[in-house]
C-alpha positions in Angstrom: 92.3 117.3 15.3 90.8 114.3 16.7 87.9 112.1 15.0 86.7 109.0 16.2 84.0 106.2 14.8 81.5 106.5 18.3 78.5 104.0 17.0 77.8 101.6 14.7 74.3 99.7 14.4 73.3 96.6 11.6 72.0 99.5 9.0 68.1 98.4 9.5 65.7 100.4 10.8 63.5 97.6 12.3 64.9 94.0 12.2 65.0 90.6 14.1 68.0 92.1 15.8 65.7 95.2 17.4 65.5 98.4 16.2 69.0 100.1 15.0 69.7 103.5 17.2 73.0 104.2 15.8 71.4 107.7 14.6 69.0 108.5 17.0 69.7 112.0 18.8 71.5 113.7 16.2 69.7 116.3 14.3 70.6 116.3 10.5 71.8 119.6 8.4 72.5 118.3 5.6 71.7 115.0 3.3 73.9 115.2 0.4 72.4 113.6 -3.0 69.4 112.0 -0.6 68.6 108.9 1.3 67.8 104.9 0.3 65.4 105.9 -2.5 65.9 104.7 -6.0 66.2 108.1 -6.7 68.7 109.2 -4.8 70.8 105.9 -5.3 70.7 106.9 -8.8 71.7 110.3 -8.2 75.2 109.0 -6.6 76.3 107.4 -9.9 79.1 110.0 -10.9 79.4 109.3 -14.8 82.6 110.2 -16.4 82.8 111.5 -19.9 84.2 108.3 -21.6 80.9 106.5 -20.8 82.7 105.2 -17.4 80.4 106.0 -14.1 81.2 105.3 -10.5 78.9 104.0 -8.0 77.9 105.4 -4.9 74.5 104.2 -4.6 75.2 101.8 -1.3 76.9 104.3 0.6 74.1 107.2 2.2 76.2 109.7 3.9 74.7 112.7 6.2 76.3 115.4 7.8 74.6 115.8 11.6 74.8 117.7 15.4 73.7 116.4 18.2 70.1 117.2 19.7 70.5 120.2 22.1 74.2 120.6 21.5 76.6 123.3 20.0 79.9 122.4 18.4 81.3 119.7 16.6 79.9 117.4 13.6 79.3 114.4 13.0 79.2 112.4 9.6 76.7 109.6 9.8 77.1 106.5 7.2 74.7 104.0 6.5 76.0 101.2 3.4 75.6 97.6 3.2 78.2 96.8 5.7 75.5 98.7 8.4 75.6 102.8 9.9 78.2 104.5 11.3 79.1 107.8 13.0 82.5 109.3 12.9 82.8 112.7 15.2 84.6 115.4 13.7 85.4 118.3 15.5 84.0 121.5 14.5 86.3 124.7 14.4 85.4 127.7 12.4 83.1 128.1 10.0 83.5 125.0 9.3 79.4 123.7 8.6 78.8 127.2 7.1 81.4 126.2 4.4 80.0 122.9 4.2 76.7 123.9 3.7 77.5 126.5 1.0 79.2 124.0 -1.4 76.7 122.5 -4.2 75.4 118.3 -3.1 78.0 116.5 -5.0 81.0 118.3 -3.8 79.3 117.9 0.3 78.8 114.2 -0.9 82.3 114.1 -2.6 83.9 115.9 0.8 81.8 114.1 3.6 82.6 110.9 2.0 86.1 110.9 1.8 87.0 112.1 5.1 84.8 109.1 6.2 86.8 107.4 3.8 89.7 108.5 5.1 89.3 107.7 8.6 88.3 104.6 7.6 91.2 103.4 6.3 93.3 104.9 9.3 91.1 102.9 11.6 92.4 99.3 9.7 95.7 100.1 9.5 95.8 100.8 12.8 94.0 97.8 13.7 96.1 95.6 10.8 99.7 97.2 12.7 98.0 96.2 16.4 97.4 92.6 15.2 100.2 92.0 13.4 101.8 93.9 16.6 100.2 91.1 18.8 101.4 87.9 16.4 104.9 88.8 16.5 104.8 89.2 20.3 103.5 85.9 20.7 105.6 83.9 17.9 108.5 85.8 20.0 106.9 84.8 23.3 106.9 88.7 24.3 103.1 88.4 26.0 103.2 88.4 30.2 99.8 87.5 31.7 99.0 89.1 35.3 96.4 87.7 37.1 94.0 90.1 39.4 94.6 91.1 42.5 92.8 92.9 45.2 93.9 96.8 44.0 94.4 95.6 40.3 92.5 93.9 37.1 93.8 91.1 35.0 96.5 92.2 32.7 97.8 91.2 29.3 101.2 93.0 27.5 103.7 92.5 25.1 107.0 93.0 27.1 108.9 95.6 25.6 112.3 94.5 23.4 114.1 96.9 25.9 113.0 95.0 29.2 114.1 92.1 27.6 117.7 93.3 26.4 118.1 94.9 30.1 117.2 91.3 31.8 119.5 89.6 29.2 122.7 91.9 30.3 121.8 91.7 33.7 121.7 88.0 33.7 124.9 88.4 31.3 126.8 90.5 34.5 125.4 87.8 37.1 127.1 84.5 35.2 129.9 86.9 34.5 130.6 87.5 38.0 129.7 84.3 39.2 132.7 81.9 37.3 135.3 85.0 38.1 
């Protein structure tokens, strides 16, 4: 199964920085414990039974299809940090199921496979940097320049093209003072 995050937009509806379309075309089958309202802010506070309560209220989560199309679903998240839409492939019955659980469990389900992905999305991007700062502080990056068939290229030389070189030139000096 693959899922990706495909837009992301401020979280305004109207602002200085234009009009957020992160959501437009995508028609919406369900809206789990409501919208911005006060009332449905209020409705995503999950109270325990020791008094304890967890809040929900900045985090607005919608399950959603694209205008005109058939197959695959979309959860759309709109919180303080601004919207975005992760694509989640549809297989089965899938929605139906969905759709037939009570508010708070969609909410509960939507949010953590959001969640979810989330998370997988920074550690992939914390392992890709840290990836990056050992290649440099190792001085593993080659820079290509452009050429006429070819873009500009920068790569971390692999550890194994690095070895191979080091034998080779090993072999050379080798031969050379026999």
């Amino acid at each position: 199964m693959h899922a990706a995050f495909i837009r992301f937009g401020h979280g305004y509806e109207q602002s200085d920085r234009g009009r957020c379309e992160a959501f437009d075309g995508f028609e919406i089958i369900a809206a789990p414990l409501g919208d911005f309202d006060a009332a449905s802010r209020d409705s995503r506070i999950f109270r325990r039974g020791t008094g304890n309560a967890v809040d929900y209220g900045s985090h607005a989560i919608k399950l959603a299809k694209l205008s005109g199309c058939s197959g695959g679903l979309y959860i759309l998240m709109q919180h303080g940090g601004g919207r975005e839409v992760l694509a989640v492939p549809s297989f089965g019955d899938l929605e139906a199921a969905i759709l037939a659980m009570p508010e708070r469990v969609q909410y509960a389900l939507l949010y953590t496979v959001w969640q979810t992905a989330k998370n997988a999305r920074n550690e992939a991007q914390d392992q890709t940097a840290q990836r990056w700062a050992t290649a440099y502080k190792n001085k593993r990056i080659r820079q290509r320049r452009a050429t006429r068939t070819r873009g500009p290229r920068v790569e971390i030389i692999p550890e194994w093209e690095i070895a191979l070189k080091a034998e080779v030139a090993r072999r050379n000096i080798k031969e050379v003072t026999s």
